[in-house]
C-alpha positions, 0 to 999 in steps of 0.5 A: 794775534788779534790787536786793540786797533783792529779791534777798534777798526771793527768797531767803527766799522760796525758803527758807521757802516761804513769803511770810508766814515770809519777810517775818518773817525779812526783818523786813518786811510781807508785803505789802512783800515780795510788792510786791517780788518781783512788781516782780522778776518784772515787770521779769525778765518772767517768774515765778519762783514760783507761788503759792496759799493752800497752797504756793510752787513755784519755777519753772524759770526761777526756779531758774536765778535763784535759783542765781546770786542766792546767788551774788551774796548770798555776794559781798555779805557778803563785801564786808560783812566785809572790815572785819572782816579788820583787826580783832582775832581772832574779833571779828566773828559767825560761823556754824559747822555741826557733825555730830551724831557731832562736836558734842556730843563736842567742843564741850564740850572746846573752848568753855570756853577759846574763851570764856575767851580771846575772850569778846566773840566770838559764836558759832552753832552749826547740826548737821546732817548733812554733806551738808547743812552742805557746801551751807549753807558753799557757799551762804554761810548759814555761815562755816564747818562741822566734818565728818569727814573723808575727804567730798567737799569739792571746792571748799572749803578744809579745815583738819584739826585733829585724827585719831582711830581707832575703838573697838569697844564690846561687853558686857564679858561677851563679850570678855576683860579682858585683850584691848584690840585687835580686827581687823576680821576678828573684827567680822564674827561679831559683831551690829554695829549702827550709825548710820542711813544718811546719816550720815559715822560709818557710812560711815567705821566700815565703810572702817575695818572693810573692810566697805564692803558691810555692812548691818545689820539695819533694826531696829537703826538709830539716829541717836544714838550715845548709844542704840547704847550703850544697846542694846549695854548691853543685850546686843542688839549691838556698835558703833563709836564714835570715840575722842573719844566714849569719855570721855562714853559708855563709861567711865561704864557698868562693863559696856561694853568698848571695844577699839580696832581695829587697823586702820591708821588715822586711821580718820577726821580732824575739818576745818573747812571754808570757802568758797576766798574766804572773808575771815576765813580767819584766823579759822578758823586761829586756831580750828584751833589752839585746837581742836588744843590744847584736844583735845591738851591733854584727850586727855594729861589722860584718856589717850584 
């Protein structure tokens, strides 16, 4: 009979690939943990991984296994927090993922009163890239994940709680005091540097901008938005940062404009996003009210 810890064994295993990583993250001996997987392997009656002092390869066979044991992880911890369901709010643990375009713009709005409201909750925060968090959710590594949208969710429930347009930032030597408003149209003559392919921020600033087809120049990509601003600072571009970036990257350098694009918007909308059977649903409802709030509440304060 296959067991829930040789399940979670193979697991860790396909994770770190690693026998030695996986012991420590499963808190037991290495050899406790190769003496399981090869009584998994044993009873199965084929292997799941090969293995020498330099690597562990996942096999066919073991790909095909490991598909359905996530699968079956997700159901257990599912299982696990049905008790926390009859519990008060936000009482239990919970794993969030969050894009680097979102999480140092937004948590720094909503955790202060996240934490003065419900101090004994705990929270872990994992960024990473959209497509990345899409499958951790899916996989049942995080309870839930904040992207934006328009991404491919399918399968996934969405709670929207906030929509923002873009702003076009440029050196205040190349544009007039007096003008707050750009098209799309008037980007295309200008140098418009962005974020690294494979973040959602570049794909939705072009569908904004109508310039799908774009693509700028290798030496401009960057991954961070704090080093866009910097380089347009410098006089080498333009570039496109969402509304709820400005407060912390423009306003604070006098030699930056930002100008909203008159493009129809919500150029693009923030969503936690979670699994369809996911037990603390209410959970994330009551977050997307206090992000809604605290977002609406900053953006009268600073008049975004």
């Amino acid at each position: 009979m296959v067991t829930l810890k040789q399940i979670q064994y193979a697991l860790a295993v396909d994770k770190t690939r690693h026998f030695k990583n996986a012991a420590l993250a499963c808190h037991v001996s290495q050899s406790a943990l190769s003496t399981a997987i090869s009584e998994l392997e044993k009873h199965l009656g084929v292997q799941l991984f090969e293995r020498n002092n330099k690597q562990v390869l996942v096999t066919a066979f073991g790909r095909e296994f490991l598909t359905k044991a996530r699968q079956i992880q997700v159901q257990i911890d599912e299982l696990e927090q049905l008790t926390a369901v009859n519990k008060s709010p936000l009482s239990a643990p919970m794993a969030i993922g969050v894009i680097p375009t979102i999480g140092p713009y937004l948590l720094p709005k909503v955790l202060p009163a996240l934490r003065e409201q419900y101090p004994e909750f705990k929270l872990k925060i994992v960024e990473e890239q959209s497509h990345v968090l899409v499958d951790m959710v899916r996989n049942g590594e995080l309870d839930s994940a904040i992207l934006a949208l328009p991404y491919e969710t399918s399968g996934l429930l969405t709670f929207q709680f906030w929509q923002e347009d873009f702003y076009w930032i440029t050196h205040c030597d190349n544009v007039s005091t007096a003008k707050q408003h750009i098209s799309s149209a008037e980007l295309k003559f200008e140098k418009l540097m962005l974020l690294k392919d494979g973040h959602c921020l570049k794909d939705h600033a072009l569908a904004a901008c109508h310039l799908q087809g774009y693509h700028s120049d290798d030496e401009f990509d960057s991954a961070s938005l704090y080093t866009l601003i910097q380089m347009v600072a410098g006089k080498l571009g333009t570039t496109l940062v969402p509304e709820m970036a400005l407060s912390q990257l423009i306003y604070p350098q006098s030699e930056l404009a930002a100008l909203h694009l008159s493009e129809p918007g919500p150029h693009r909308s923030i969503a936690f996003i979670t699994r369809a059977n996911y037990v603390r649903v209410n959970d994330i409802t009551l977050l997307q009210q206090l992000f809604k709030n605290e977002l609406n509440s900053h953006a009268k304060s600073t008049q975004l």
